[in-house]
C-alpha positions in Angstrom: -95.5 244.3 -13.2 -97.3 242.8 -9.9 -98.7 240.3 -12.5 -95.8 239.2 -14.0 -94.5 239.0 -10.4 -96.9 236.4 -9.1 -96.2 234.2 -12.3 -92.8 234.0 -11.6 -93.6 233.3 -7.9 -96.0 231.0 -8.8 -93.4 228.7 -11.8 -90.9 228.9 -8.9 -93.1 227.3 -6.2 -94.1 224.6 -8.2 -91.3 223.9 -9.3 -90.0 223.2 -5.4 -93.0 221.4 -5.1 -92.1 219.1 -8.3 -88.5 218.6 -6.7 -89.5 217.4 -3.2 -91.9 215.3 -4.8 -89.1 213.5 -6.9 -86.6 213.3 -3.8 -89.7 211.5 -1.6 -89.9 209.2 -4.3 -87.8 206.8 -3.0 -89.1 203.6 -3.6 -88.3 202.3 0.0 -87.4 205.2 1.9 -85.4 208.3 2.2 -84.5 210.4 -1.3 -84.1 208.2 -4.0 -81.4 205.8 -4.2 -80.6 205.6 -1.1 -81.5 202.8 1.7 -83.4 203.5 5.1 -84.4 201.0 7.9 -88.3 200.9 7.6 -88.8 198.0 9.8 -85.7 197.1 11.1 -85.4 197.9 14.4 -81.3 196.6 15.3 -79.6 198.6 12.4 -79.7 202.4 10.3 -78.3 203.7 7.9 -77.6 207.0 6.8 -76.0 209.1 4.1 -73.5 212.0 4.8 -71.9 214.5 2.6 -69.5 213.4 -0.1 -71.1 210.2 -0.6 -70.2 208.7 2.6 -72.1 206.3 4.1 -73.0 205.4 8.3 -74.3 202.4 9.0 -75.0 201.6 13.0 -75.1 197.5 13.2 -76.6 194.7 15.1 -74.6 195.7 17.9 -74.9 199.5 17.5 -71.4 199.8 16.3 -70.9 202.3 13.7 -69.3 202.0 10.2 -68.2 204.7 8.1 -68.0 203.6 4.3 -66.0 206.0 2.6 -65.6 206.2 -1.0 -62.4 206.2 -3.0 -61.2 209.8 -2.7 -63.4 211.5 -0.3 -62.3 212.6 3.4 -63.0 211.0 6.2 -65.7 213.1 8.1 -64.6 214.0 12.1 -66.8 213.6 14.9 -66.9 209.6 14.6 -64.0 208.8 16.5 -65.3 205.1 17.3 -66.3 204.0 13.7 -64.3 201.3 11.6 -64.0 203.1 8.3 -64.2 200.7 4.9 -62.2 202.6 2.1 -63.9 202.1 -0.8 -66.6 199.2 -1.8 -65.1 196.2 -0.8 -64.4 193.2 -2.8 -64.0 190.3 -0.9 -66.6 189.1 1.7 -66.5 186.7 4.2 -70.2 185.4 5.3 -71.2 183.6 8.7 -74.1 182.6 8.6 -76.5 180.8 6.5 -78.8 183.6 6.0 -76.3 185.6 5.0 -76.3 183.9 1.2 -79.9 184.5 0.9 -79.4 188.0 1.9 -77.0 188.4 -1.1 -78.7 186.1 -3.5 -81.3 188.9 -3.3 -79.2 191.5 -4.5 -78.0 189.3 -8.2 -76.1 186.6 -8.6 -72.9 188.9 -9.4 -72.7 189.4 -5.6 -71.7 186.3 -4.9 -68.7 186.4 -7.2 -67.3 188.7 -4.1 -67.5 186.2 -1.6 -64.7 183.9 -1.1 -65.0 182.4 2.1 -68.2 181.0 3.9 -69.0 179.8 7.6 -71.3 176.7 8.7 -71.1 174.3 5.8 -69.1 173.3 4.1 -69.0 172.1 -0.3 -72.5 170.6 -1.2 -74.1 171.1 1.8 -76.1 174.3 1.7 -78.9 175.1 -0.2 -78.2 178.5 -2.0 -76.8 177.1 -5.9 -74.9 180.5 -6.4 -72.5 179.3 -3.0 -72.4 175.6 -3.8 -71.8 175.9 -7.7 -68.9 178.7 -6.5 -67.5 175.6 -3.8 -67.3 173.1 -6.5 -64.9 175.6 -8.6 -62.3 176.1 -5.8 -63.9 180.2 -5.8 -65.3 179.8 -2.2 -63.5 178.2 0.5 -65.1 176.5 3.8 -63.3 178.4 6.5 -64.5 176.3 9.3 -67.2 176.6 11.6 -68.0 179.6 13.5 -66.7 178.0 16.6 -63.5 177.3 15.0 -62.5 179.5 12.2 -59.4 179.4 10.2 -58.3 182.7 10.7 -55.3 182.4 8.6 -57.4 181.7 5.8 -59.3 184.6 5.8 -56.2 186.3 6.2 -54.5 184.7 3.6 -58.0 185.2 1.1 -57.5 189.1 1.6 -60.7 189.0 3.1 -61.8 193.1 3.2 -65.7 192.4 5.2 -66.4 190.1 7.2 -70.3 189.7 7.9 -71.0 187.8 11.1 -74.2 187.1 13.3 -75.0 188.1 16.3 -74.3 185.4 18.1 -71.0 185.1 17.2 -70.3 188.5 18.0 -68.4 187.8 21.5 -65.8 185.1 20.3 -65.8 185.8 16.6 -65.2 189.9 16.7 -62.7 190.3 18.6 -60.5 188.3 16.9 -61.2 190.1 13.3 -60.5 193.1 14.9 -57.1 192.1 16.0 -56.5 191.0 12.7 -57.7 194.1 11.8 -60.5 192.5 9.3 -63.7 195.1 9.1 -67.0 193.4 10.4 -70.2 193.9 10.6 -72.4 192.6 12.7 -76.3 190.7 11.6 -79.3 190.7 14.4 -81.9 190.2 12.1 -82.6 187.0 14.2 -83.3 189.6 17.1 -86.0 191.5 14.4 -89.9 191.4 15.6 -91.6 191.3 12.2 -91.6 190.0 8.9 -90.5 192.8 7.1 -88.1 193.6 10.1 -86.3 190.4 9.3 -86.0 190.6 5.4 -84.8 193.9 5.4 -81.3 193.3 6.1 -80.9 192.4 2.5 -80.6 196.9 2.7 -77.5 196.5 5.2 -75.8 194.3 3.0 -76.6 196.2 0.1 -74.9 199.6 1.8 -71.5 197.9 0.9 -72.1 196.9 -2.1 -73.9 199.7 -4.3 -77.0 197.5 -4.4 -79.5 199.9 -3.7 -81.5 199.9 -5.9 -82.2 195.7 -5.9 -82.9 195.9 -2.0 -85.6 198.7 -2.4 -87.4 196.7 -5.2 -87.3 193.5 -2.9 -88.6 195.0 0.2 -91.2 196.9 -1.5 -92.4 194.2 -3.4 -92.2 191.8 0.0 -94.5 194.3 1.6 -97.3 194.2 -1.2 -96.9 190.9 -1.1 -97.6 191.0 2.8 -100.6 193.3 2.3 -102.0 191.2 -0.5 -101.8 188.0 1.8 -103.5 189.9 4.8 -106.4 191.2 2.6 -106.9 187.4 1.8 -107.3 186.4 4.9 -109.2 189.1 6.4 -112.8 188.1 7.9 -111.7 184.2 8.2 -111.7 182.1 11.3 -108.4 182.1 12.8 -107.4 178.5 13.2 -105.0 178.1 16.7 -101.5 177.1 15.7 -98.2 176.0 17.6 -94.8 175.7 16.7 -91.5 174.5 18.0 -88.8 172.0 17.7 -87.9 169.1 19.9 -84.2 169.3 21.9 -82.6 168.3 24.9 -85.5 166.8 26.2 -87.7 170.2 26.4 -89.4 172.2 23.2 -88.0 175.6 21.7 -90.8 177.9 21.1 -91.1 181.4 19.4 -92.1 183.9 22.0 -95.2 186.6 20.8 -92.4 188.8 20.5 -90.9 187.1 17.5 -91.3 187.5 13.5 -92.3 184.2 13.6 -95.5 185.3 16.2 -95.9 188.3 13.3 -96.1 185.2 10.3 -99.4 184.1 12.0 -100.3 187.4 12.6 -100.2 188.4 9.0 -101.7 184.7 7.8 -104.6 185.5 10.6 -103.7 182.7 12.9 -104.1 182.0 16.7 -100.7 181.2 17.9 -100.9 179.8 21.5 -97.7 181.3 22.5 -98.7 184.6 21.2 -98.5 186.1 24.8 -95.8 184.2 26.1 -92.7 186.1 26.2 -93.9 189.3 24.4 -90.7 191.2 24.5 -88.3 189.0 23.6 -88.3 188.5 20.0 -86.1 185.2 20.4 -86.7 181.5 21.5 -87.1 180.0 25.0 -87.2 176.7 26.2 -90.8 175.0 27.9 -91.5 171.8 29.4 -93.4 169.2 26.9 -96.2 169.3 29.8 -96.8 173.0 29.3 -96.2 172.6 25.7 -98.8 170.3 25.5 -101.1 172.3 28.2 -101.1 175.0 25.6 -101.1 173.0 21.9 -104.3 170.8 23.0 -106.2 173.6 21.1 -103.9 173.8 18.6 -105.5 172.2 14.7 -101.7 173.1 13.2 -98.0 171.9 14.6 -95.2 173.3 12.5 -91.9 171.9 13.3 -88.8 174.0 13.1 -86.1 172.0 12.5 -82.3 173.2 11.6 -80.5 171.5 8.6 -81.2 169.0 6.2 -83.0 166.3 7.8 -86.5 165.4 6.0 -88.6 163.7 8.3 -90.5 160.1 6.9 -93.4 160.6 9.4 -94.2 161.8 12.7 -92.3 159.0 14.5 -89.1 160.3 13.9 -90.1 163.8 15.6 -91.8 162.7 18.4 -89.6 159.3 19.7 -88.1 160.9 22.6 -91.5 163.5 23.1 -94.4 160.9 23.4 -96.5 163.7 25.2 -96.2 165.7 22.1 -97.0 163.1 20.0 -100.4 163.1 21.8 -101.5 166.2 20.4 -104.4 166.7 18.3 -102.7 168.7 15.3 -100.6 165.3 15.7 -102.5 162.6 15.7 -104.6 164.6 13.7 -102.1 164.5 10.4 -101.6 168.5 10.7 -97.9 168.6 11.0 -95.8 170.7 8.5 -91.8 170.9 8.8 -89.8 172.9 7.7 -87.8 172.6 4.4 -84.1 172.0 4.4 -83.9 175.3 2.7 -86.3 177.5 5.0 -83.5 179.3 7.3 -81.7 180.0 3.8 -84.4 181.9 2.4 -84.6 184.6 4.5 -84.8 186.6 1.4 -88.4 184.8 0.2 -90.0 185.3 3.8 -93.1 186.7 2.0 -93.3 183.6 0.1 -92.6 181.5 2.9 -95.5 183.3 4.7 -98.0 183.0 1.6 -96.8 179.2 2.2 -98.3 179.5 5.8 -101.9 181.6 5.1 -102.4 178.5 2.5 -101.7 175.8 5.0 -104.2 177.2 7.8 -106.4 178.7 5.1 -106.3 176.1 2.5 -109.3 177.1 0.6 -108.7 181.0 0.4 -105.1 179.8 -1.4 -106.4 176.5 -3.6 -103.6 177.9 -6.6 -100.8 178.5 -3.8 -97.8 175.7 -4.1 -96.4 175.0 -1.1 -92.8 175.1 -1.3 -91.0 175.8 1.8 -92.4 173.4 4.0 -94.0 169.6 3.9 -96.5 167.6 5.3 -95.4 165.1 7.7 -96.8 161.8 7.1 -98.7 160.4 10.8 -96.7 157.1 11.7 
């Protein structure tokens, strides 16, 4: 009897074991099929009872998704509660399209109204083929939105940036149009950055593409960083020419984390180490700082392709003085760079072959060119 006792014991402990080993399975986080914030620092998400789902934003306000049937849970007095999965999206901001085009091309067909540009001027196919067939209307520029048209659209989620978040949210939520509400320009990493594709995903039963994209973004990561490991680390800088000054990345940006990952030396990599946005410098302590510098890459917004160096530099003739510069070592961005958030990996493998060139001799460079010395 006592040995018939500790088999049974025994078949039931194991089997616990076996099911908390299934429910940690979860591909990117939390119990299987559900999302979690890894790296994200400026959103959560997290799963209540009755299939309900909270997700905190990019300005910490909370959204209660609530499926068709269930009760509303108490206790969340504050949240905006979605009904439902909703079905027809409003997007401000060009990232926001690469977010989506990550989750299948059947997202898009639930987006009817788009921010920023407008018919045959963005570079995500799914929006512009979808502009071209009347299904996605150019609702104006964040700074001027036709608000009726959303309205009129039947527009159920609106997904806005962070920047837009003091003149642009208060007016959907007089309209009483649910938001939410993107600061994955605020993220400090990578990963931090591409993992928004998860808050979209939360309202739109995507889960399972999001997990499969980040995990797969961070072995690509860790592949790229095993590459590179043991090599020299060439000193880089980066910025983009306006108003007579240069925007730089401070160390406390994703874009200070690409060269970390493609073992770089970025010369801002201790200026402004807490803010994980951009700040304006002088082109004298610009220059002061790139003189070391063997790679510039230029940051442009938009579609302009430049024909040589001339054209970045006219009004910067310091600048233009630079080594990396004169030298013939300066990359620009693609038009398509800031909407393909959702390749960032790739974009970073497309940074480790630039500065390490014969450690990547099979890598195609895709999201950025070389800009011919004038």
């Amino acid at each position: 009897m006592k040995k018939k006792a500790i088999l049974v014991l025994t078949i039931v402990l194991s089997a616990v074991f076996v099911l908390a080993g299934c429910t940690s399975q979860a591909g990117s986080g939390g119990k299987k099929g559900e999302l979690e914030a890894l790296y994200a620092k400026n959103f959560s998400i997290e799963y209540l009872d009755d299939g309900v789902i909270l997700v905190v934003d990019g300005k910490d306000r909370q959204t209660l998704l609530v499926p068709d049937g269930a009760k509303t849970p108490t206790g969340y007095d504050d949240a905006q509660v979605i009904n439902g999965k909703p079905e027809k999206l409003f997007i401000g901001s060009t990232t926001h399209s690469s977010y989506l085009r990550a989750l299948g091309d059947d997202t898009f067909d639930k987006v009817v109204g788009v921010s920023t540009y407008d018919v045959g001027k963005g570079q995500i196919e799914q929006i512009d083929s979808r502009m071209a067939a009347g299904k996605i209307k150019f609702m104006g520029k964040n700074s001027a939105l036709d608000y009726e048209a959303l309205v009129s659209a039947g527009v159920d989620l609106a997904f806005i940036s962070y920047t837009d978040y003091d003149t642009v949210g208060p007016k959907l939520q007089e309209l009483g149009i649910p938001f939410i509400v993107d600061s994955s320009g605020l993220e400090t990493t990578v990963l931090g950055r591409m993992e928004y594709t998860k808050l979209f995903a939360a309202f739109l039963g995507k889960e399972t593409e999001a997990n499969t994209q980040i995990d797969n973004a961070a072995k690509h990561l860790e592949e790229i960083k095993k590459s590179v490991a043991g090599l020299e680390k060439p000193p880089v800088v980066g910025g983009y020419i306006y108003d007579g000054q240069v925007l730089v990345r401070g160390g406390g940006s994703y874009m200070a984390d690409i060269y970390n990952i493609v073992g770089a030396d970025y010369v801002y990599k201790d200026f402004e180490t807490s803010d994980p946005g951009n700040s304006y410098v002088t082109y004298e302590d610009f220059y002061a700082r790139g003189t070391t510098a063997k790679y510039f890459f230029y940051e442009p917004m938009g579609k302009k392709v430049f024909a040589n160096t001339g054209e970045i530099f006219e009004s910067a003739s310091l600048v233009a003085e630079l080594p990396a510069v004169t030298a013939g070592n300066v990359w620009a961005f693609q038009p398509n760079w800031f909407q393909s958030v959702d390749k960032l990996d790739d974009i970073v493998a497309d940074y480790a072959a630039i500065v390490h060139p014969d450690a990547f001799k099979d890598h195609q460079i895709t999201y950025m060119y070389k800009v011919p010395v004038q």
